[in-house]
KOLMAR-569633 format. One record per residue (C-alpha): residue number from 1; residue in three letters; chain; x, y, z. Coordinates in steps of 0.25 Angstrom, whole numbers, plus 5000, padded with zeros to 4 digits. Example, Ala and Ser with C-alpha at 12.3 -4.5 7.8 and 13.67 -1.06 7.14 Angstrom:
BEGIN
seq/type/mol/px/py/pz
1/ALA/A/5049/4982/5031
2/SER/A/5055/4996/5029
// end
This chain:
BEGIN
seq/type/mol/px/py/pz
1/UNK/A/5104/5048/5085
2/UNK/A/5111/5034/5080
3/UNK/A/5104/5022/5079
4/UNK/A/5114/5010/5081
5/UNK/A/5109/4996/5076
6/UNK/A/5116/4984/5076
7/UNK/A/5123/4979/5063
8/UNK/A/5114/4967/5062
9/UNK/A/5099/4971/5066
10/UNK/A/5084/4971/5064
11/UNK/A/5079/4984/5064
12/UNK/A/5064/4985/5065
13/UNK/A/5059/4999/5062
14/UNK/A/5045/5000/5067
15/UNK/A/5035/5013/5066
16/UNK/A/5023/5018/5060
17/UNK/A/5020/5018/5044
18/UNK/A/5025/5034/5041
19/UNK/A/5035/5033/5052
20/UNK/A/5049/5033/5042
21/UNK/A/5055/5019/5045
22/UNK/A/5059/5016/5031
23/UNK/A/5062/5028/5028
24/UNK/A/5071/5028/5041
25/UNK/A/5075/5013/5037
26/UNK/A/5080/5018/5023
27/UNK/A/5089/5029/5027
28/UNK/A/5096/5021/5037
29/UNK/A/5097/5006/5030
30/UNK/A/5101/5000/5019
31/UNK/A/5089/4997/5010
32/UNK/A/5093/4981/5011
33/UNK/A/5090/4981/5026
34/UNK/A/5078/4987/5026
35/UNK/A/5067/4976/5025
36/UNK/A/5053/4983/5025
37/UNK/A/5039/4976/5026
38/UNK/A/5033/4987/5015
39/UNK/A/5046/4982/5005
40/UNK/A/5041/4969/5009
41/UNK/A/5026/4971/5004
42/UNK/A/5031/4977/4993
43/UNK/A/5040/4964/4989
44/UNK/A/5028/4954/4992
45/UNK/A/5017/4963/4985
46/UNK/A/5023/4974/4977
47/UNK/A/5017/4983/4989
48/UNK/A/5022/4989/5000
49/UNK/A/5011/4995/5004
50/UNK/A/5001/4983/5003
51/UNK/A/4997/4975/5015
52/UNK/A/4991/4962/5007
53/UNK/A/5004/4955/5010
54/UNK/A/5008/4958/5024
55/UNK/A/5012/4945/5028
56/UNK/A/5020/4941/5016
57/UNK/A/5027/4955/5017
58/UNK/A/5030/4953/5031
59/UNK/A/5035/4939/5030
60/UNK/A/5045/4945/5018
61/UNK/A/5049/4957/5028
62/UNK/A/5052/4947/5039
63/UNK/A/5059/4936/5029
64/UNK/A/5067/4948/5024
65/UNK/A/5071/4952/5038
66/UNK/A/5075/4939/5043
67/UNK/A/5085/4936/5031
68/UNK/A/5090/4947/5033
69/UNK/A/5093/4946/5048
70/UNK/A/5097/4931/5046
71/UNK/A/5108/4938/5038
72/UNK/A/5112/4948/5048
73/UNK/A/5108/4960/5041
74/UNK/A/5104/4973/5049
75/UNK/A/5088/4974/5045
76/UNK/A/5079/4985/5044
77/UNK/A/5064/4980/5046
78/UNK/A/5054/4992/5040
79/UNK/A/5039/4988/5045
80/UNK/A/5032/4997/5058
81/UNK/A/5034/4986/5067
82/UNK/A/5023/4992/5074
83/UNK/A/5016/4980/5082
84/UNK/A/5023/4969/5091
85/UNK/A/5022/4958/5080
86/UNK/A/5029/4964/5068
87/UNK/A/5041/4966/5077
88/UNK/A/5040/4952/5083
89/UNK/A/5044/4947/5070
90/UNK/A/5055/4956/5068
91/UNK/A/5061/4954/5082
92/UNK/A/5059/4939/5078
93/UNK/A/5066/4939/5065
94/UNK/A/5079/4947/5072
95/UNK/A/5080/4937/5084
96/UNK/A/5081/4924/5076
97/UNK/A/5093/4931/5069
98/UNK/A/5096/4935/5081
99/UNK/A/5097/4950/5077
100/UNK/A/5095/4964/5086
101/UNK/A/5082/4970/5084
102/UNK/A/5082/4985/5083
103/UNK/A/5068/4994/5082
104/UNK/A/5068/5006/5076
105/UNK/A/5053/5013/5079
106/UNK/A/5049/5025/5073
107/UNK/A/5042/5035/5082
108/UNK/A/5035/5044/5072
109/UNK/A/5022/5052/5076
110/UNK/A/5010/5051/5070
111/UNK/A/5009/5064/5062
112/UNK/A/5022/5060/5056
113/UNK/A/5019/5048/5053
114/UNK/A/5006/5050/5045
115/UNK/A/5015/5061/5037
116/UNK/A/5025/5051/5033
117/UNK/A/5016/5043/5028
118/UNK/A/5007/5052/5020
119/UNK/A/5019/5055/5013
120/UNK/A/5023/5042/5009
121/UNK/A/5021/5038/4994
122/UNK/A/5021/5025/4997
123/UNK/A/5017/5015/5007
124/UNK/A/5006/5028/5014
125/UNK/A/4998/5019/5023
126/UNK/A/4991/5032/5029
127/UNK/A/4987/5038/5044
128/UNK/A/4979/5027/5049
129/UNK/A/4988/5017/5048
130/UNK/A/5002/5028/5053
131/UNK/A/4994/5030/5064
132/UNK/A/4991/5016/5068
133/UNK/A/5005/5013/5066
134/UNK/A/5009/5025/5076
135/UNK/A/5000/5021/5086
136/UNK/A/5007/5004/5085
137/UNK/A/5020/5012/5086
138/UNK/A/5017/5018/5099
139/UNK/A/5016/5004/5106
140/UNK/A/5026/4997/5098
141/UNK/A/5035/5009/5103
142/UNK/A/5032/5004/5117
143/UNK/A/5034/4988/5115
144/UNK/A/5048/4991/5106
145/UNK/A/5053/5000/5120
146/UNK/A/5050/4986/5127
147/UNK/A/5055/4978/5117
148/UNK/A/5068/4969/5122
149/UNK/A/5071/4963/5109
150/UNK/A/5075/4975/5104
151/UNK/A/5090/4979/5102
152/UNK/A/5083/4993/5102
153/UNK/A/5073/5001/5098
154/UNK/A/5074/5017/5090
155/UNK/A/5061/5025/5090
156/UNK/A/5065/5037/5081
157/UNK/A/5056/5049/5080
158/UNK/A/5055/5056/5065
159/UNK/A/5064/5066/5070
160/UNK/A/5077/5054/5073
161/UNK/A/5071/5047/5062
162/UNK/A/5078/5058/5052
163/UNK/A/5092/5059/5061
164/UNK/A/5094/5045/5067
165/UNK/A/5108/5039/5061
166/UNK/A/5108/5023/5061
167/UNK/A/5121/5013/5063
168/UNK/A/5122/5001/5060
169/UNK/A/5138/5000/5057
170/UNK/A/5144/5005/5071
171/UNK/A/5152/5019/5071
172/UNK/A/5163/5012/5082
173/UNK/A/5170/5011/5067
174/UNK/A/5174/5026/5068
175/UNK/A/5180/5027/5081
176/UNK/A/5193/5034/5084
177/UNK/A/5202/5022/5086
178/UNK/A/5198/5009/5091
179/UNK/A/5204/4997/5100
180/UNK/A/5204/4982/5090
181/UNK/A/5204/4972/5102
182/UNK/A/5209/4958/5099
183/UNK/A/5198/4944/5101
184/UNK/A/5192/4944/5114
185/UNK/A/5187/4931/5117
186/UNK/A/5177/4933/5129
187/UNK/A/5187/4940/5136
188/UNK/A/5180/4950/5140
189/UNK/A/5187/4954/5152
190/UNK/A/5199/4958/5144
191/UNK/A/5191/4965/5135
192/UNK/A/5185/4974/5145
193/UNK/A/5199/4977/5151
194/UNK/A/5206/4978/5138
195/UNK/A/5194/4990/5135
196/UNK/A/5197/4996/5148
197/UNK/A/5211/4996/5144
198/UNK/A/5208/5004/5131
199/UNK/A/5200/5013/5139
200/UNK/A/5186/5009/5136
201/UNK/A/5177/5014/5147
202/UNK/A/5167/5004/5153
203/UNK/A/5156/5006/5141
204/UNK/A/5169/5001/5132
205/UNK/A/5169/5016/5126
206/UNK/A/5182/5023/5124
207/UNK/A/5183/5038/5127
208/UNK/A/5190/5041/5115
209/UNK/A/5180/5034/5106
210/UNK/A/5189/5021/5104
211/UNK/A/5182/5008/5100
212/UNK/A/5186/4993/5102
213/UNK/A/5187/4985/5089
214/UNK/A/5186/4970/5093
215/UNK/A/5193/4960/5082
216/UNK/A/5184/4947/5086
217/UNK/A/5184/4937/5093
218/UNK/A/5176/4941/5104
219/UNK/A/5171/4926/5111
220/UNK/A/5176/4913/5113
221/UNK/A/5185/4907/5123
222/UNK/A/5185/4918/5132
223/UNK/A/5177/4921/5145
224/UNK/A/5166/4930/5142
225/UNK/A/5162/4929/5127
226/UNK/A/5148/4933/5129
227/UNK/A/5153/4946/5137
228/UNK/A/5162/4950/5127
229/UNK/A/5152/4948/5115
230/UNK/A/5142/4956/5125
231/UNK/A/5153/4968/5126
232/UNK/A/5155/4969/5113
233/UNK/A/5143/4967/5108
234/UNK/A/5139/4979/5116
235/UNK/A/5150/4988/5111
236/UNK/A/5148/4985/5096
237/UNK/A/5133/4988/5099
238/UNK/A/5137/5001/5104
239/UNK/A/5146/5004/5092
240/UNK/A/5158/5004/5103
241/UNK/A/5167/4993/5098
242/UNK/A/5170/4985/5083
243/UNK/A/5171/4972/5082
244/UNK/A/5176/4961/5070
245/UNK/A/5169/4946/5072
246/UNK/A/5180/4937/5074
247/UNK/A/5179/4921/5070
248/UNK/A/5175/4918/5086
249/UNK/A/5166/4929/5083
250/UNK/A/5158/4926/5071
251/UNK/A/5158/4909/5075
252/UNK/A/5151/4916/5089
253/UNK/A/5141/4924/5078
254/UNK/A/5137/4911/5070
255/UNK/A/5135/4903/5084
256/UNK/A/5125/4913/5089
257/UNK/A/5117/4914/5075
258/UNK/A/5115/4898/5077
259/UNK/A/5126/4896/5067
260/UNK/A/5134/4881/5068
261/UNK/A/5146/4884/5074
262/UNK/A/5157/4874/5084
263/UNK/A/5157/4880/5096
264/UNK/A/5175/4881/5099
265/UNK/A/5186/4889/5099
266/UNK/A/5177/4896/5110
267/UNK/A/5165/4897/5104
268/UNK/A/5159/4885/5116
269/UNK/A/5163/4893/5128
270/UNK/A/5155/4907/5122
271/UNK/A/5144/4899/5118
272/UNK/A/5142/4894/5133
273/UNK/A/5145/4909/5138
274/UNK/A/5134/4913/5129
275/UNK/A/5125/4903/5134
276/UNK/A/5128/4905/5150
277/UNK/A/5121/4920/5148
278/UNK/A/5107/4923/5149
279/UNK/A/5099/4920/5138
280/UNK/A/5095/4935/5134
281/UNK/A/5109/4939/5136
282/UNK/A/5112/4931/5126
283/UNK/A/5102/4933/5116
284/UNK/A/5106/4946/5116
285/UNK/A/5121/4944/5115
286/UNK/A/5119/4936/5104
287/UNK/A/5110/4946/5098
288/UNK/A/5120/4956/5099
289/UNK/A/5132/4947/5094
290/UNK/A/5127/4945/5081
291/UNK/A/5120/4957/5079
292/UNK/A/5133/4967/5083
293/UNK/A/5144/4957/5082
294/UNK/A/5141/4948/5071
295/UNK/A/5139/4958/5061
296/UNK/A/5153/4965/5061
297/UNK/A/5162/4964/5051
298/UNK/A/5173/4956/5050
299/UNK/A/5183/4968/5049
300/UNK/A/5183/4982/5051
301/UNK/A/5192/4994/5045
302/UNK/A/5193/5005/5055
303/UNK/A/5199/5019/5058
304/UNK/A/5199/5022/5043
305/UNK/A/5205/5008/5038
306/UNK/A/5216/5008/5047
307/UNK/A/5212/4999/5055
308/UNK/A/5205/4985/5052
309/UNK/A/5199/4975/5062
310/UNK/A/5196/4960/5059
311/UNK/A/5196/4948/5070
312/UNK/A/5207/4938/5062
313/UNK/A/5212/4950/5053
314/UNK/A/5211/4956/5038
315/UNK/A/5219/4958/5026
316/UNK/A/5219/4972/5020
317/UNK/A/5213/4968/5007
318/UNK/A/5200/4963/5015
319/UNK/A/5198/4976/5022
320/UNK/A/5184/4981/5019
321/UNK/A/5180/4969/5012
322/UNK/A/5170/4958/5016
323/UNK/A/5170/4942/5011
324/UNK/A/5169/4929/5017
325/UNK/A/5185/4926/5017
326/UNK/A/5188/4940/5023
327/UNK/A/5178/4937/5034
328/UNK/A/5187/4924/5037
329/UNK/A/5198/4932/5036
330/UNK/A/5194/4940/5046
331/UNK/A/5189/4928/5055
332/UNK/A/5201/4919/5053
333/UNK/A/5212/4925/5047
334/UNK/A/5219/4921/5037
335/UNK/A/5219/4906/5040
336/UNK/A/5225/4897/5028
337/UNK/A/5221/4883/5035
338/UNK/A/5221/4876/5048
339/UNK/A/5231/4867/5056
340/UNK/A/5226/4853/5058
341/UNK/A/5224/4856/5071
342/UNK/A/5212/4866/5065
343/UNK/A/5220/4880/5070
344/UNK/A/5219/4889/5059
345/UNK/A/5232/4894/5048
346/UNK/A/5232/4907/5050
347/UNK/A/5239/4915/5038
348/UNK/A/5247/4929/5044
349/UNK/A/5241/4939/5035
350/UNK/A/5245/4949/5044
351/UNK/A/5259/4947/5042
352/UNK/A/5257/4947/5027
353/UNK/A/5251/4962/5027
354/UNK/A/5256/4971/5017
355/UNK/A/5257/4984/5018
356/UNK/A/5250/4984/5032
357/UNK/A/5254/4998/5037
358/UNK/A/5245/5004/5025
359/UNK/A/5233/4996/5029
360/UNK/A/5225/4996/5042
361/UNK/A/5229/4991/5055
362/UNK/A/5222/4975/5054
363/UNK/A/5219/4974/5069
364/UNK/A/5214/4958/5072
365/UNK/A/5214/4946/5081
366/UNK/A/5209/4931/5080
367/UNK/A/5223/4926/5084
368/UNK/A/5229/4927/5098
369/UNK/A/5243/4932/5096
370/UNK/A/5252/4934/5109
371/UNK/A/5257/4947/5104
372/UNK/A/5249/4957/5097
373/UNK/A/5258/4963/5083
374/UNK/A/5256/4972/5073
375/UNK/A/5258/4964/5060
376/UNK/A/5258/4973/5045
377/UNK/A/5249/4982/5054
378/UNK/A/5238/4972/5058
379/UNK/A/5239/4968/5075
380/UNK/A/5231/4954/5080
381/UNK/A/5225/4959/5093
382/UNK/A/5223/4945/5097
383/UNK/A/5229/4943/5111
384/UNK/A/5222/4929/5115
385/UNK/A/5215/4935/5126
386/UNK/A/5207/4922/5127
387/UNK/A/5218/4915/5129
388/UNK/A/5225/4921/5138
389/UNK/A/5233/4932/5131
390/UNK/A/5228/4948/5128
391/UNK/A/5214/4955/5123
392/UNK/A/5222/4965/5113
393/UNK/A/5218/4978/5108
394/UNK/A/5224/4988/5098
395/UNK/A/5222/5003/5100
396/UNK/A/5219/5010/5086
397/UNK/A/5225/5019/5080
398/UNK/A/5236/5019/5093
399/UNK/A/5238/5004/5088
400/UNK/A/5239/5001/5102
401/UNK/A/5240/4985/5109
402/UNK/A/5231/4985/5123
403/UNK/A/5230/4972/5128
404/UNK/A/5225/4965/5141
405/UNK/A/5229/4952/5146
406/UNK/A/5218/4939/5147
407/UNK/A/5213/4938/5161
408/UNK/A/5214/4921/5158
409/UNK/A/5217/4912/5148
410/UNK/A/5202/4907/5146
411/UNK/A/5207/4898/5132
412/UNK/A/5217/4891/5127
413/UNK/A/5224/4896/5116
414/UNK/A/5227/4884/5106
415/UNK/A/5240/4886/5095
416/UNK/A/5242/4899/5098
417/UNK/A/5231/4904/5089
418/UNK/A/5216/4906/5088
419/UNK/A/5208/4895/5081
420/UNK/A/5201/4900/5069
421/UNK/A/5187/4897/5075
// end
């Protein structure tokens, strides 16, 4: 049994006393994203067993939690989460910062429970209060199974206590081959085609275990950039498909965090999409977007580093690192100014690859080109779909081109090149 949460999350652990959360807690997450409300007692009066200071501990174990989740960090919170309140507040805290909430219950009986804690050599806070807390669980079980805030909920017995594995990075890296598809745009019809043209069955799964990788860009100034975001959302959920944030990409992530940002270069016509759906539809793509898109890296390194992925492309000595100027890189290109008219001066550093053939296979997009090349073995799978042209992808390792025509011009495409926002 895998349990599969999202890269950026609130995890709320709820059980008895004696039922093995923090135990559990520890052996699956980084000490740093655990924040537990005994720790918390223990921080505001040396004690985490003393109850004199509840309400300051709490207020620390909520503080704790919210910085962290304004920072988009995945989050552990280790109380019993037992009655409706307590959870309130959690739930609270991960809507304002707009972050999936994932519940993790811990359905231990009784007998085992009061063992447990007779065995502890700290923090025992004996029978009476284990079977209080057992007999809470029992209705909190019922109210979490109704529970629609929830991204999900896991009740694990002692037994999958011991042998549940947890992911949060997703295995779609170690597939067999994979298909890099060029920026998409809101076209979603010409991504759907283009899949069934790779063989992907209706569920978007291959038979031969093959994922898509998609370089970015995936909204703006196409027809349906809610409907892609939706379908690729889902398959990143799933762990069936890849994806690096594109400038398009990361502009859409700051817009729906409440970020200041000028709504053009296509960013107007997905905004008023988004705001012709339902209003719980949208809540929850949005919840989605910035908890299993925005969180991605910026590029990835596949099929034992002989393929790398990254939406505006990636020098060789940037592979595997991480800072602010190779996150621009990766966003822009390798832009050495602008033309008065604002379009961006975009540097080849493709064409100044050395020793290309020794590296990995660069696989990126941001700028439509007419014809996809192979360049110092780097390929821009950028067809200007959008504009009128192709939705491009490469097979890997067959380094095969499938391409499907644009059903319709829906922009204009201005200077023969993408603009840089």
């Amino acid at each position: 049994m895998t349990l599969n949460f999202p890269p950026v999350c609130l995890i709320v652990l709820c059980g008895a006393s004696g039922s093995g959360k923090s135990t559990w807690a520890r052996r699956h997450f980084l000490p740093s994203q655990l924040v537990s409300s005994d720790q918390c007692r223990e921080m505001v009066v040396d004690s985490a067993a003393s109850q004199s200071a509840n309400d300051d501990a709490f207020a620390l174990f909520h503080q704790w939690i919210a910085l962290r989740l304004k920072n988009r960090r995945l989050t552990v919170a280790d109380s019993t989460a037992l009655k409706p309140g307590a959870r309130d507040r959690l739930i609270a805290l991960a809507q304002e910062a707009r972050v999936p909430v994932v519940v993790v219950a811990f359905d231990v009986p009784l007998d085992e429970a009061i063992r447990r804690d007779s065995l502890r050599t700290e923090r025992s806070v004996g029978e009476k209060v284990v079977t209080r807390h057992r007999a809470t669980l029992e209705q909190a079980l019922r109210e979490l199974a109704k529970d629609t805030r929830l991204a999900a909920l896991h009740v694990l017995t002692p037994e999958q206590q011991d042998t549940v594995t947890v992911q949060t990075t997703p295995g779609a890296v170690a597939a067999p081959a994979f298909d890099v598809i060029g920026d998409v745009h809101g076209c979603l019809p010409e991504l759907k085609s283009l899949l069934t043209k790779l063989g992907y069955d209706h569920e978007s799964t291959h038979p031969t275990g093959r994922v898509p990788v998609f370089v970015g860009d995936l909204a703006d100034r196409g027809p349906d950039s809610p409907g892609v975001l939706r379908f690729v959302c889902d398959l990143v959920a799933a762990d069936k498909a890849l994806f690096v944030p594109g400038n398009h990409d990361d502009k859409l992530f700051r817009m729906l965090q409440g970020g200041k940002v000028q709504r053009t270069h296509g960013l107007d016509l997905t905004e008023e999409q988004l705001l012709g759906m339902p209003e719980k539809e949208r809540e929850r793509l949005t919840l989605d977007i910035l908890a299993y898109l925005a969180p991605q890296p910026v590029h990835l390194v596949l099929a034992e580093g002989r393929l790398a992925v990254a939406h505006a492309g990636i020098r060789d000595d940037m592979l595997g690192q991480s800072s602010d100027f190779i996150t621009r890189f990766t966003r822009f290109g390798d832009v050495r100014g602008f033309a008065p008219d604002g379009m961006p001066l975009r540097h080849d550093w493709a064409a100044e690859r050395e020793n290309g053939d020794s590296g990995p296979l660069i696989c990126y997009g941001h700028t439509p080109q007419d014809e996809i090349r192979f360049v110092n073995n780097t390929v821009n799978l950028d067809g200007g779909c959008v504009f009128g042209g192709f939705l491009a992808a490469l097979r890997f390792p067959e380094r095969e081109l499938v391409t499907v025509p644009a059903e319709h011009a829906y922009a204009e495409r201005r200077g023969g090149s993408a603009p840089a926002e």
